[in-house]
C-alpha positions in Angstrom: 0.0 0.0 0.0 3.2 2.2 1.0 6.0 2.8 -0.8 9.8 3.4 0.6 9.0 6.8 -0.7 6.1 7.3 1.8 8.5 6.3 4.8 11.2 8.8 3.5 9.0 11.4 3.2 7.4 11.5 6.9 11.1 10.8 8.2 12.0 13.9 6.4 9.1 16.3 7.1 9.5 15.4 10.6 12.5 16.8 11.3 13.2 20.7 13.1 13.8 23.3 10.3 12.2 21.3 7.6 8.8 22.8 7.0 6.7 22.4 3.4 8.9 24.7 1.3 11.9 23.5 2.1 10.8 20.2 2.0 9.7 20.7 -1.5 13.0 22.5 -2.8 14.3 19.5 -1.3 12.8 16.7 -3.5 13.0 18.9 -6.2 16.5 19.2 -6.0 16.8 15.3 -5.5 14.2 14.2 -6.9 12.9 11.8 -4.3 12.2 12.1 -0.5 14.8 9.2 -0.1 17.9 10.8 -1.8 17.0 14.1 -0.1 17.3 11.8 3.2 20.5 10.3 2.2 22.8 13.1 0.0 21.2 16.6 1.9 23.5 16.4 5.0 26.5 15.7 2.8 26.0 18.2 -0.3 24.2 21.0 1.8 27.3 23.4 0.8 25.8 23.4 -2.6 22.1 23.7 -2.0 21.0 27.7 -2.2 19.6 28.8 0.6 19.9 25.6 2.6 22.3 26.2 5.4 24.2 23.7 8.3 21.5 24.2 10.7 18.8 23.7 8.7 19.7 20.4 7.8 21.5 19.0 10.9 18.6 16.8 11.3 18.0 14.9 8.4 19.2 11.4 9.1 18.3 11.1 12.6 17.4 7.6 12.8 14.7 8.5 15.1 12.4 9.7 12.6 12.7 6.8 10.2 11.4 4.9 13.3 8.5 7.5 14.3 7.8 7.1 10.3 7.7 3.4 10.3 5.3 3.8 13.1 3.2 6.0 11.1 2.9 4.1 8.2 1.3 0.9 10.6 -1.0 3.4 11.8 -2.4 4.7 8.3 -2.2 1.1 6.9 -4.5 -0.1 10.5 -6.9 2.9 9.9 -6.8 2.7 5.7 -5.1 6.5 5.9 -4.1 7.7 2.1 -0.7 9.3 2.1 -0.9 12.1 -0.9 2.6 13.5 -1.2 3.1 17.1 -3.2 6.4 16.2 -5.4 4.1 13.0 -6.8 1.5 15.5 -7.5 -1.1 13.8 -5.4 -2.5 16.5 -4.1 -5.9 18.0 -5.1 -5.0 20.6 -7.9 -5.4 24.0 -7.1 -3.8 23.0 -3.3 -1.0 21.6 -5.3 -0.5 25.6 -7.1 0.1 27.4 -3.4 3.9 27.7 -3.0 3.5 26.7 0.5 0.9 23.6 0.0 1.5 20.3 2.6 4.1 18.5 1.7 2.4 15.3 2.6 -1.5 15.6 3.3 -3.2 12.2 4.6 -6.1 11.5 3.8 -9.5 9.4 4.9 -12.8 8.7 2.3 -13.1 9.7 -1.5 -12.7 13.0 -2.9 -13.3 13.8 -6.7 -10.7 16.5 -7.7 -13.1 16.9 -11.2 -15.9 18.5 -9.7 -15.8 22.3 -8.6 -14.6 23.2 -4.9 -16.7 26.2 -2.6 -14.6 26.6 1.0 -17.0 27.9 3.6 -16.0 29.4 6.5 -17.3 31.3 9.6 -17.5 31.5 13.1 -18.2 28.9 15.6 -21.0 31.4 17.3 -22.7 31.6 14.8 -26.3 33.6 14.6 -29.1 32.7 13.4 -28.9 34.9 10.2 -25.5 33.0 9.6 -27.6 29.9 9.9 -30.4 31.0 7.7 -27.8 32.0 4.6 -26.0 28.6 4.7 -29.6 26.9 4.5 -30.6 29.2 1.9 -27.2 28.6 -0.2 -27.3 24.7 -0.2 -31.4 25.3 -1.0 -30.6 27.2 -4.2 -27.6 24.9 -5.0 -29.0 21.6 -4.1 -28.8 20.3 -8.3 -25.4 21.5 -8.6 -22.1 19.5 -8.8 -19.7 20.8 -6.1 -18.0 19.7 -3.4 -18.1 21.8 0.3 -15.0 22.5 1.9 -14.7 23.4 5.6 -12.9 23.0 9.1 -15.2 20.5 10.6 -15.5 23.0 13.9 -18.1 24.2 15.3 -20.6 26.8 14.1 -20.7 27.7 10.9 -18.3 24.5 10.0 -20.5 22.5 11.2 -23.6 24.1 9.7 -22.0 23.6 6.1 -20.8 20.2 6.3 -24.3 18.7 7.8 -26.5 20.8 5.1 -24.2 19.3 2.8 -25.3 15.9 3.8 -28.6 16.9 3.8 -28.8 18.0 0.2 -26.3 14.8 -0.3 -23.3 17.2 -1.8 -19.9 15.7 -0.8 -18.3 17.7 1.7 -14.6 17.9 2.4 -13.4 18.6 6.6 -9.9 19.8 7.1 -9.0 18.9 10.4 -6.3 20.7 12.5 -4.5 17.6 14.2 -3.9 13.8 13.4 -6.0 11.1 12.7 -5.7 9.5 16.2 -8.1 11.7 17.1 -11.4 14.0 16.3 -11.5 17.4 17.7 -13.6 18.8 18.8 -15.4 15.2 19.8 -18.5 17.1 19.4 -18.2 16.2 15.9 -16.9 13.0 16.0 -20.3 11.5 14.7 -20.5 13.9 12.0 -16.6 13.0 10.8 -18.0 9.0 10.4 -21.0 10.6 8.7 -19.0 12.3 6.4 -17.3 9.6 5.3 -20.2 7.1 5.1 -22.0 9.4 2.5 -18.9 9.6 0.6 -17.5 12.6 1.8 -13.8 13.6 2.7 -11.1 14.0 5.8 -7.6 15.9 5.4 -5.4 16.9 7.7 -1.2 17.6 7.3 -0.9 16.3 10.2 0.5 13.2 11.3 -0.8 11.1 14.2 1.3 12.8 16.8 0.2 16.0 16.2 -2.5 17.3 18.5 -4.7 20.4 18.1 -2.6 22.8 19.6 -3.9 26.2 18.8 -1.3 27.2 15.5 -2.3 23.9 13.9 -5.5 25.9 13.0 -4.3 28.8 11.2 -1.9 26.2 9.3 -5.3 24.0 8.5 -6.4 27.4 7.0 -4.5 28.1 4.1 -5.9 24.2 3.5 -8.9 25.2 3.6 -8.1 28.3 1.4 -5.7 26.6 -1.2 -8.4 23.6 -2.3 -10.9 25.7 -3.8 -11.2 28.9 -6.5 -13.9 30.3 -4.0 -14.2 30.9 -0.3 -17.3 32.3 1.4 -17.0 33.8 5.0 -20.6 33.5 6.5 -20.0 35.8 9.8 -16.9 36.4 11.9 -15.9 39.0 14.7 -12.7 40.9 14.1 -9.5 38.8 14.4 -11.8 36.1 14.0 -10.0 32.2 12.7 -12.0 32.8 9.5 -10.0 36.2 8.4 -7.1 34.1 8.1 -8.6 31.8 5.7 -9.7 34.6 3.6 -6.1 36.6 3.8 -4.7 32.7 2.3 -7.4 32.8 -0.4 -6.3 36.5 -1.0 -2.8 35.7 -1.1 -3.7 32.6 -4.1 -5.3 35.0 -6.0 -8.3 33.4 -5.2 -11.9 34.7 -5.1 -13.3 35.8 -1.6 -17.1 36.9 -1.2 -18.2 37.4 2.6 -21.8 38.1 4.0 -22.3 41.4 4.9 -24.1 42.4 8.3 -25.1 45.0 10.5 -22.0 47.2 11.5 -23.4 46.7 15.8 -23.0 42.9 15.3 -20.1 41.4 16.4 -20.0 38.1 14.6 -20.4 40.5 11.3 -17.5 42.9 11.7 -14.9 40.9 10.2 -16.8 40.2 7.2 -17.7 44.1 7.3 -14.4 44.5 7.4 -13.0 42.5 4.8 -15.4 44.1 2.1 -14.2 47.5 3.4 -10.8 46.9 3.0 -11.8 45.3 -0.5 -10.6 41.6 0.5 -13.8 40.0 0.0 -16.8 41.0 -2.5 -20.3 41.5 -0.3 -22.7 38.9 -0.7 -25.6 41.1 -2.0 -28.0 38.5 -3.3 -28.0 34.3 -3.0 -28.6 34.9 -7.6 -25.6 37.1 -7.6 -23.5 34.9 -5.5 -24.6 31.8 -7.3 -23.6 33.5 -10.5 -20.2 34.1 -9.7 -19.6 31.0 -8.7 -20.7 29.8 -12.4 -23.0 27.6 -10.9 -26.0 29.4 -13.5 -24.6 27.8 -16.9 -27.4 26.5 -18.7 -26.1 23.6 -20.9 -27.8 24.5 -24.2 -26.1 23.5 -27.4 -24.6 26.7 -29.1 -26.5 27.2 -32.0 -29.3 27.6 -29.9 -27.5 30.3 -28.2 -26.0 32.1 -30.9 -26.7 30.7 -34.9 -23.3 30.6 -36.1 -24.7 33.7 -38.8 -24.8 35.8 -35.4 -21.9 35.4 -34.6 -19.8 36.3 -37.3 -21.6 38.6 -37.9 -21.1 40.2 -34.3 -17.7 39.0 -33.4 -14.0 39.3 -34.6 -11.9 36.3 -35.5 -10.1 36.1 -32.2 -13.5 37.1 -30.4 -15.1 34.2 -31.8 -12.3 31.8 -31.5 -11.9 32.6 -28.2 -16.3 32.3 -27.7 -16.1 29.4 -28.9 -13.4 27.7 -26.9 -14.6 28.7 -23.9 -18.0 27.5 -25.1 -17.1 24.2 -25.6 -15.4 23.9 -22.3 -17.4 25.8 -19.7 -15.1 26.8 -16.9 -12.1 26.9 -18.3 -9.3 29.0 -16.8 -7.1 31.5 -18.5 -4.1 29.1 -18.4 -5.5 26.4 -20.0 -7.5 28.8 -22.5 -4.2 29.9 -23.5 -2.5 26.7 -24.4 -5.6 25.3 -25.9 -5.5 28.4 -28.9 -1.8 28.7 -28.7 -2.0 33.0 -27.8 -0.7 34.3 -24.4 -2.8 35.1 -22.0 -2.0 38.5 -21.8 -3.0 38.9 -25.2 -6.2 36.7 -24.1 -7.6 39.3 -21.3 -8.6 42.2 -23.4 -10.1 40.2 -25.6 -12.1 39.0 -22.8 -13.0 42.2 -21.6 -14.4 42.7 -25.1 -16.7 39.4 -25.2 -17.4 40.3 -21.4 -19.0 44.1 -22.9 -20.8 42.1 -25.7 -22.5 40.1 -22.9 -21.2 36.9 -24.8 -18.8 35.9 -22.0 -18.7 35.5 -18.0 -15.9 35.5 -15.7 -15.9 34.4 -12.3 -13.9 33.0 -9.3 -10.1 31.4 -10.4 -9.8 33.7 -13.5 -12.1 30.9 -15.3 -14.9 31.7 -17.7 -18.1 30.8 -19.5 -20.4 31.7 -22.0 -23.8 33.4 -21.3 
């Protein structure tokens, strides 16, 4: 079930200095987990900005022993060990420069179908309550996956509406597998799993949920999906960290707005203000930025192929037509798929956007309308 590779890789992540980054400059340098183990300690001198200290304790034969430990406890609890240099990481995750280097995993999760992170406090009000009800309501026919923390509140909330409208929902926990925190939700982790649904953590089975593993399990929660929502959150609330990683990925943040005397509203208040998150203003106008409003009608139903050369440019309706044919599609792979830059792309966008022929929304992805 494990490779040598897996056993190299905890070992190495395990030991003091070696966080995600230069974990991953590691391997890449490598080219395995294993000969970073074995030839870092003796070719350091070489490595840019990899000093003595930093790698003074690879090779400690403790940690090949903690990691052949670990590996018995994911094989005994049927644990998936995704590692970032195999690119077994869920995509977008696997795009943040500071992504886990290993991320274990329990339960199925389908990387094809659209990610929404949703995020709030764990007091949450009953007007938090009433929009996350509301959301899954209008987006019961969709095909998404939830993303959340699996804490309390408005966690909670989004992962058990989930299952109610039977969307797959993804928790990102903040400690090991060895245990569920908080045991509140213990019951709803096994539920999650039995309708199909998903468990990640970085975190190995020794790691408890000491109060930075949060903010960490954050930019998780951030990195997975194009879109995060913030439902409510007070200033300096866990949730405006999530929203400052989504920022940071060039993701898109939208964040309920609420009156300016209610606490567990100010930090999404203040997010808009400062022009980090875009308000929620209606659940149609939300639901249309996520792209979840495509109608899948065949294109000359749309737009008789007479209209549109009559209306569009050559590159306008190359462009139309590509993205046509594959709704959602991102700038990146727009690009490569008509061979143009996507600088070159953008304004042409901008052009289709102004005809009311094309939409963009969250992820710099697009589709026609």
């Amino acid at each position: 079930m494990y490779s040598e590779e897996h056993l190299y890789a905890i070992a190495l992540r395990e030991c003091n200095l070696i966080g995600d980054i230069n974990f991953y400059k590691l391997v890449r340098i490598f080219g395995s987990a294993k000969n970073a183990w074995e030839k870092t300690p003796k070719e350091y001198k070489n490595l840019d900005g990899i000093g003595k200290k930093i790698v003074s304790d690879i090779g400690n034969p403790e940690h090949l022993k903690f990691a052949e430990k670990e590996l018995k406890f994911c094989e005994a609890n049927n644990i998936r060990i995704n590692l970032r240099h195999l690119n077994e990481l869920p995509k977008l995750l696997n795009e943040c420069d500071d992504a886990p280097a290993i991320l274990y995993q329990k339960g199925n999760f389908d990387d094809s179908k659209p990610k929404i992170s949703i995020v709030g406090t764990r007091n949450m009000t009953s007007y938090g309550k009433q929009f996350i009800h509301d959301f899954f309501e209008e987006t019961k026919s969709c095909q998404y996956v939830s993303v959340s923390g699996l804490a309390l509140g408005v966690d909670k909330e989004v992962h058990e509406q989930s299952i109610h409208y039977q969307i797959p929902t993804t928790a990102v926990l903040a400690h090991g597998f060895h245990l569920l925190y908080p045991a509140k939700n213990k019951k709803l982790s096994e539920k999650i799993l039995e309708e199909g649904g998903t468990l990640f953590t970085e975190f190995n089975s020794s790691r408890k949920p000491d109060r930075e593993n949060f903010i960490q399990r954050n930019r998780v929660v951030a990195g997975i999906s194009p879109s995060t929502i913030v439902v409510e959150t007070a200033f300096g609330g866990g949730s405006i960290s999530t929203a400052t990683f989504a920022n940071t990925y060039n993701r898109e943040v939208f964040a309920l707005p609420g009156k300016i005397t209610d606490k567990q509203s100010q930090g999404c208040n203040h997010l808009i203000f400062q022009h980090k998150a875009s308000p929620i203003s209606t659940m149609k106008d939300l639901i249309d930025s996520l792209g979840f409003n495509k109608a899948k009608v065949k294109t000359e139903e749309l737009f008789p192929s007479s209209e549109i050369s009559i209306q569009l440019t050559e590159s306008q309706e190359l462009i139309f037509k590509t993205i046509f044919n594959n709704p959602q599609i991102s700038l990146d792979d727009l690009a490569e798929k008509i061979d143009l830059s996507s600088h070159k792309i953008l304004p042409i966008i901008l052009e289709l956007e102004l005809l009311g022929k094309v939409k963009s929304f969250s992820g710099r992805q697009f589709v026609t309308i």
